[in-house]
C-alpha positions as CSV (number, residue, x, y, z in Angstrom):
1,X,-36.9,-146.7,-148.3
2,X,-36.7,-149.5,-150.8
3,X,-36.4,-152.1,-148.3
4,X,-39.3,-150.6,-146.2
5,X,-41.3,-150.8,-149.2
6,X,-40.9,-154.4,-149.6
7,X,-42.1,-155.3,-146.2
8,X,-45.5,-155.1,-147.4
9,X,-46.4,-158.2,-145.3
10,X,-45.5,-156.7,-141.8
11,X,-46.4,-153.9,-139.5
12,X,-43.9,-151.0,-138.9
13,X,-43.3,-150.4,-135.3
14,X,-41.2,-147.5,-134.5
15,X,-38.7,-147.0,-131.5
16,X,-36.3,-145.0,-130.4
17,X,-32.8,-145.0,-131.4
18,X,-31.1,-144.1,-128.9
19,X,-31.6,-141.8,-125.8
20,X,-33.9,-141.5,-122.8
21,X,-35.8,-144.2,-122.8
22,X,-34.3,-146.7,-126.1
23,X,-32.5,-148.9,-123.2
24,X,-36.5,-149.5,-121.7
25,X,-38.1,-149.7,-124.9
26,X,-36.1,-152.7,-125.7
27,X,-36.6,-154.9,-122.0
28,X,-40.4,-154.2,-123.1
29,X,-40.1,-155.6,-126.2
30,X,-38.2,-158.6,-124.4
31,X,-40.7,-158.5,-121.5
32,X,-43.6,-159.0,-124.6
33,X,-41.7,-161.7,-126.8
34,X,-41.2,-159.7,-129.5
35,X,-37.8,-161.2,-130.5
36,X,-36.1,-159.6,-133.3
37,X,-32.4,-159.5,-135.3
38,X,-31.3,-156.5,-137.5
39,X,-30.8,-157.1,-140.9
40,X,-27.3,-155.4,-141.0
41,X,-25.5,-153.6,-138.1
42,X,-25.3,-150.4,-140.8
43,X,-29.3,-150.0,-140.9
44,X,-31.6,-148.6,-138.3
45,X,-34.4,-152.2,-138.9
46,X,-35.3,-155.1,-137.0
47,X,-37.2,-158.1,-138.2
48,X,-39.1,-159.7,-135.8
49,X,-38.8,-163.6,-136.0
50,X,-41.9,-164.6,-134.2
51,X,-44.2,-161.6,-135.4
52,X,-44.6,-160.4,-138.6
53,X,-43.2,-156.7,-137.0
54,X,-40.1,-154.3,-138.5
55,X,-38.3,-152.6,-136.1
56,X,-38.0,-149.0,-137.1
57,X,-35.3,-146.9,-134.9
58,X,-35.9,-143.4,-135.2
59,X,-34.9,-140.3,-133.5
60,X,-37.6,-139.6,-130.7
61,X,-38.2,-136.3,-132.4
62,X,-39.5,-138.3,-135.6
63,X,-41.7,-140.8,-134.0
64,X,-44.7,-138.6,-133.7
65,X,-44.5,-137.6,-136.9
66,X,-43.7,-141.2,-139.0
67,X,-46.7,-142.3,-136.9
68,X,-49.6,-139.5,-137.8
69,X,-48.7,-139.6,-141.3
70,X,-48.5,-143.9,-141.2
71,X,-45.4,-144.6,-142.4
72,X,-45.3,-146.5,-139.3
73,X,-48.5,-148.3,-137.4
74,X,-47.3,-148.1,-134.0
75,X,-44.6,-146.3,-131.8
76,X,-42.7,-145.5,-128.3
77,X,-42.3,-141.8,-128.3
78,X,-42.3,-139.6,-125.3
79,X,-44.8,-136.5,-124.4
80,X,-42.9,-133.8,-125.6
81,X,-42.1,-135.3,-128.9
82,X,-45.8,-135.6,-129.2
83,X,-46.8,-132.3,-128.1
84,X,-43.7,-130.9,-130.4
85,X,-45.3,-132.9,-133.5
86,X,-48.8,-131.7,-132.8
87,X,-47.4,-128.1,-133.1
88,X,-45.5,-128.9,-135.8
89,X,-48.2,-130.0,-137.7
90,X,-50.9,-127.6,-136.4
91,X,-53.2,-130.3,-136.5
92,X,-53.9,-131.0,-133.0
93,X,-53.8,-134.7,-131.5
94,X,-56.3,-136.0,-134.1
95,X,-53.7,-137.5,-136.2
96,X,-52.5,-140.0,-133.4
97,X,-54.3,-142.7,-131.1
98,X,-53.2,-143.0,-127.5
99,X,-53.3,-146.4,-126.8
100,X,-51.4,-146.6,-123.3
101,X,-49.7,-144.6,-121.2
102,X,-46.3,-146.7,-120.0
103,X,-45.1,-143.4,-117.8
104,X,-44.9,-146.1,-114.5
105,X,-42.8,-148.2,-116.6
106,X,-39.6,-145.8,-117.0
107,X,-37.7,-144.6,-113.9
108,X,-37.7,-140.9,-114.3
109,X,-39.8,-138.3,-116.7
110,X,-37.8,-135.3,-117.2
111,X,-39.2,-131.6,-117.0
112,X,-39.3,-129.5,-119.9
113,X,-37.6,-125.9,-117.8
114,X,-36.8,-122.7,-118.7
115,X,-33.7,-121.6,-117.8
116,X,-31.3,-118.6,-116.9
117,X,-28.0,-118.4,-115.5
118,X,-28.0,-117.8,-112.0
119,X,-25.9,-114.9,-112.6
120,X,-28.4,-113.1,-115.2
121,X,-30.2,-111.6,-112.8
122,X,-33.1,-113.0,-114.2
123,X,-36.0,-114.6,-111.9
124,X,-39.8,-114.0,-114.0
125,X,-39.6,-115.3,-117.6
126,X,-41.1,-112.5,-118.7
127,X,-38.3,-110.9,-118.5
128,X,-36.6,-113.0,-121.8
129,X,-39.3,-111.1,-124.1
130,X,-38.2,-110.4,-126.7
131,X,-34.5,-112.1,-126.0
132,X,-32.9,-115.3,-127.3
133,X,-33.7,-118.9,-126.4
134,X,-31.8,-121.9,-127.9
135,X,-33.6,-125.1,-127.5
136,X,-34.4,-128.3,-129.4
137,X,-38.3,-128.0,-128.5
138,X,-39.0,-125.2,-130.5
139,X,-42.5,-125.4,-131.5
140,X,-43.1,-125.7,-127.7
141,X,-41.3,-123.1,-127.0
142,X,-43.5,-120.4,-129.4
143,X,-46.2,-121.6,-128.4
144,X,-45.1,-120.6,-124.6
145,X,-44.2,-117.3,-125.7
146,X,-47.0,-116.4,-127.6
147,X,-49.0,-117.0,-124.6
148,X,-46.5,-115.4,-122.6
149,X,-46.8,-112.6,-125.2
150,X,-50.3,-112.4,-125.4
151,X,-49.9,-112.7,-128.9
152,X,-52.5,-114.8,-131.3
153,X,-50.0,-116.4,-133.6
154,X,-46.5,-117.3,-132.9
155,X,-45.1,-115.7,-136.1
156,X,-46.5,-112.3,-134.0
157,X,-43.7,-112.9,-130.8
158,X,-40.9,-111.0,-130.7
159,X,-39.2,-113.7,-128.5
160,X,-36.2,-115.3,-130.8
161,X,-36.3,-119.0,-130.3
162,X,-33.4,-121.0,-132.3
163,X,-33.3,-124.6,-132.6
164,X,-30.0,-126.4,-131.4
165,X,-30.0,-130.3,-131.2
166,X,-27.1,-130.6,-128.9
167,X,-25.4,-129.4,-125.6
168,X,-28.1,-126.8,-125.3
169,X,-26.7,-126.1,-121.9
170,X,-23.8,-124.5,-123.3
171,X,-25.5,-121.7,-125.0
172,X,-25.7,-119.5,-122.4
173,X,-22.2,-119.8,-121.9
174,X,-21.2,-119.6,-125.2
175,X,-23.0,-116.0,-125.4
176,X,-25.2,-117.5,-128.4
177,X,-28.6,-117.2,-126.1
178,X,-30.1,-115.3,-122.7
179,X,-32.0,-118.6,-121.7
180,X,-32.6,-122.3,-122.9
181,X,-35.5,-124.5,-123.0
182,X,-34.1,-128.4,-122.3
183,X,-35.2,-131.4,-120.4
184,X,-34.3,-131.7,-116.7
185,X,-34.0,-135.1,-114.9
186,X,-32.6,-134.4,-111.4
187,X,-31.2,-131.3,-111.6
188,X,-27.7,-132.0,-110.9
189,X,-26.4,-131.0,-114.6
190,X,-28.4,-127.1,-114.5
191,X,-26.9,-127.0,-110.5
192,X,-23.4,-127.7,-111.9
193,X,-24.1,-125.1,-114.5
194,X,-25.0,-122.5,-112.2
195,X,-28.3,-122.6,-114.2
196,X,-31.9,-122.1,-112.2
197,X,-34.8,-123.3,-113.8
198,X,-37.9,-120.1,-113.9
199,X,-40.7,-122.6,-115.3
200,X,-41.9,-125.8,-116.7
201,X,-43.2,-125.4,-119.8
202,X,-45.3,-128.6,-120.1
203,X,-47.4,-127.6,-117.1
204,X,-47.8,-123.9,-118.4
205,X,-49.4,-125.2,-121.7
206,X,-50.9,-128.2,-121.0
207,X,-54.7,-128.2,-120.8
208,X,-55.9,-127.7,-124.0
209,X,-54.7,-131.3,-125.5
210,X,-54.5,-133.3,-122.0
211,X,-51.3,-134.2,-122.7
212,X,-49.3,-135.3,-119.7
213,X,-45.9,-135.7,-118.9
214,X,-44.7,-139.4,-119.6
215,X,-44.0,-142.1,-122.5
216,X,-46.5,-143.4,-124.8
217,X,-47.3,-146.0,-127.2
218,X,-49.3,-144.5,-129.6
219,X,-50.9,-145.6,-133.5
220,X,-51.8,-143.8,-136.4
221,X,-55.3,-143.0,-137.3
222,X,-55.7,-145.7,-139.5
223,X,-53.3,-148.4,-138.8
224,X,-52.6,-151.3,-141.2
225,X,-53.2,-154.5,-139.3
226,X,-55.3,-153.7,-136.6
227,X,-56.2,-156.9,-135.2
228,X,-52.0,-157.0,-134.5
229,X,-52.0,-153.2,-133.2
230,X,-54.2,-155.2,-130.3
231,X,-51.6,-157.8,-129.8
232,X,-49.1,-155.7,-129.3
233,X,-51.2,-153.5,-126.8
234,X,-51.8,-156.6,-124.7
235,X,-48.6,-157.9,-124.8
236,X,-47.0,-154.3,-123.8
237,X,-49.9,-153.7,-121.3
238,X,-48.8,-156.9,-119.9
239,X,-44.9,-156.2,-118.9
240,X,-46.5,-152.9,-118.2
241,X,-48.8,-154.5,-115.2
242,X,-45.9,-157.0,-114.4
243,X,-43.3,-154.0,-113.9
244,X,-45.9,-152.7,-111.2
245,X,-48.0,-154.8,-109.5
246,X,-46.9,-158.3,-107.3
247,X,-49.8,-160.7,-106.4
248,X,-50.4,-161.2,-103.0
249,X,-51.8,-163.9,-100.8
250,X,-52.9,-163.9,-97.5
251,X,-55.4,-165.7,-95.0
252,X,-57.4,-163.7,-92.4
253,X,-60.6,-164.1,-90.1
254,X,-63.9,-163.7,-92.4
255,X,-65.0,-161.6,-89.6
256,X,-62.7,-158.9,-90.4
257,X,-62.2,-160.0,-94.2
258,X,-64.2,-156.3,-94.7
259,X,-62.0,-154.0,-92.9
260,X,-58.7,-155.6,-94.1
261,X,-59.8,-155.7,-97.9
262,X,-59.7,-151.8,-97.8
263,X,-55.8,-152.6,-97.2
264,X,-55.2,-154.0,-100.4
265,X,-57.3,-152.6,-103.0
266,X,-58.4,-155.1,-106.3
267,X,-58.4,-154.3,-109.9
268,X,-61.5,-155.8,-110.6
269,X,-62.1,-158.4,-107.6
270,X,-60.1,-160.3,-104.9
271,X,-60.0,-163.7,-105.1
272,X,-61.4,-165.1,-101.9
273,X,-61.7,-168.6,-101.1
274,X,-62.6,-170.5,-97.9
275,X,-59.6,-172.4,-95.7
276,X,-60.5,-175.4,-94.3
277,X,-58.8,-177.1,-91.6
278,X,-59.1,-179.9,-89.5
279,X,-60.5,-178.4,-86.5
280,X,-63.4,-176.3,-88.8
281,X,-64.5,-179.3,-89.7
282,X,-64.6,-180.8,-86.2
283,X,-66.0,-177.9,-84.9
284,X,-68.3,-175.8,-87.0
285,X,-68.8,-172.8,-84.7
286,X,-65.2,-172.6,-84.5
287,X,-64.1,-168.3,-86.1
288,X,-63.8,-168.9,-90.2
289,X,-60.6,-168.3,-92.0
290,X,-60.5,-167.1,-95.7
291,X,-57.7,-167.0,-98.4
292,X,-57.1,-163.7,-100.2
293,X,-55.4,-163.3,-103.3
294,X,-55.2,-159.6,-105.0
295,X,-52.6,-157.9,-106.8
296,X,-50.9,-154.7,-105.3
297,X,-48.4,-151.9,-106.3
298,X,-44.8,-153.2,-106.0
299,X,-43.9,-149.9,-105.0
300,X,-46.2,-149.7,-101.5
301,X,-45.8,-153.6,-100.7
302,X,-43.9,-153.5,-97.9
303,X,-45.9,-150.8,-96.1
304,X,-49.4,-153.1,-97.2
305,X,-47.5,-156.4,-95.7
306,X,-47.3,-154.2,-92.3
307,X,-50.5,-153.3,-92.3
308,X,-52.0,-156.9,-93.2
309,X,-50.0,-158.2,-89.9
310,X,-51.3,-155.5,-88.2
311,X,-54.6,-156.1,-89.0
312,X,-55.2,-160.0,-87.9
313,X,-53.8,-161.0,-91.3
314,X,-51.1,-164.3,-91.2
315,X,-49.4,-166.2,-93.7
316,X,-48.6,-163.1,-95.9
317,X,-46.7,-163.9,-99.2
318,X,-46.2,-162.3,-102.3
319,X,-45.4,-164.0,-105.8
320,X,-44.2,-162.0,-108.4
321,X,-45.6,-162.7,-112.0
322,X,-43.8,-163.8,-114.5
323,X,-46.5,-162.7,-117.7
324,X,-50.1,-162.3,-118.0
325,X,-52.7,-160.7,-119.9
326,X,-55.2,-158.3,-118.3
């Protein structure tokens, strides 16, 4: 910690080491000109060289907890992290700010899933009271027990939940556990394991912090250097908005500009300015054209292109954006 002590002049941002979502963290931190170089291939830091920013890679488990206690300003963690760290630390979400929510960003959110071998027999989770469950979410885990329990503290369940930070998948195999608590992305991995998934967890215990499924960046209570905590929000919101939305232009008839606006809905407002030609000049009667400009999801373009044509829309375009600030 000595050389995090002398880097008294920049803000610690923390990101994950490797895993899930490290690969993404960094095109973000491209996509927001945050430009760094590691001191030495052998440490886990980045300085920045256009920000006054260190680049702390930690283990996504850690994030949550570095950040509430402000050893680091700002962080990338995911959901379950968080909710593991609140639980952890018993002290609800107080300790933390959630500044965006980058879910759209990353390609797939896992499920958190209990589950069984097929073979077990076992199909209601009730059924594992009492039993043994390996996973590397274990404060989650209690805490879905005790409810499942009906018990008012976890240190009441009689559930026997063991923390293992690797291959958890294998513990029902190896005869170590009855079921697992892991993270599922497709499925394909529990299928090939003849392993069936009973419940997700995050869903079962979810309302009373609001925390949803996804990837965050979140702050500390009491960050040092605010005014660049912002900075770095904009500039992540930013990519964030480029990753998902295109900008689209189009001209259409200002006698139907009402009906074909509820095709591409705005952020704020469309951008709507009048097209002149030649013959609207000549003749004044002659039907008004306006041209639209308004973002739109990436994701539903194509359909929203259709539908413009369809409409009495022409000259549809889209221009993708290269940065912006919103």
């Amino acid at each position: 910690m000595d050389l995090l002590d002398s880097l008294t002049d920049r803000i610690f941002f923390a990101i994950p080491k490797k895993g899930r979502i490290h690969d993404k963290c960094l095109e973000l931190l491209k996509g927001a000109d945050i430009q760094f170089r590691k001191i030495d291939k052998r440490l886990d830091i980045a300085l920045s060289t256009n920000l006054p920013i260190a680049l702390v890679f930690l283990r996504e488990s850690d994030i949550p907890i570095f950040v509430s206690k402000g050893r680091c300003s700002i962080g990338i963690a995911n959901s379950f992290q968080i909710k593991e760290s609140i639980y952890f630390n018993k002290q609800g979400s107080d300790e933390l700010n959630h500044l965006l929510d980058l879910t759209g960003y990353f390609d797939m959110i896992p499920k958190l899933c209990l589950q069984v071998p097929k073979s077990s027999q076992i199909r209601d989770p009730k059924e594992l009271i009492g039993k043994t469950i390996t996973t590397n979410f274990v404060n989650i885990t209690r805490v879905y027990f005790m409810k499942l329990e009906g018990k008012s503290s976890i240190n009441e369940i009689s559930t026997k939940v063991k923390f293992v930070s690797g291959s958890i998948e294998a513990s029902c195999a190896l005869g170590i556990a009855d079921g697992i608590v892991d993270l599922v992305d497709s499925g394909s991995t529990m299928t090939l394991l003849n392993l069936i998934n009973l419940e997700d967890l995050f869903e079962s215990i979810k309302n009373e912090d609001e925390i949803k499924p996804g990837v965050e960046l979140i702050t500390s209570k009491k960050p040092l250097f605010s005014e660049l905590v912002e900075l770095i929000k904009h500039r992540i919101e930013a990519v964030y908005h480029i990753n998902e939305y295109c900008y689209c232009n189009y001209n259409c008839p200002k006698t139907k500009l009402d009906d074909i606006l509820k095709v591409t809905p705005y952020k704020k407002a469309p951008k709507i300015a009048p097209l002149i030609s030649a013959i609207s000049l000549e003749n004044p009667d002659d039907e008004q054209w306006v041209a639209v400009g308004v973002l739109i999801e990436k994701d539903k373009s194509g359909v929203i292109m259709d539908v413009l044509r369809e409409n009495g829309a022409e000259d549809v375009f889209l221009l993708d954006i290269s940065n912006c600030r919103v």
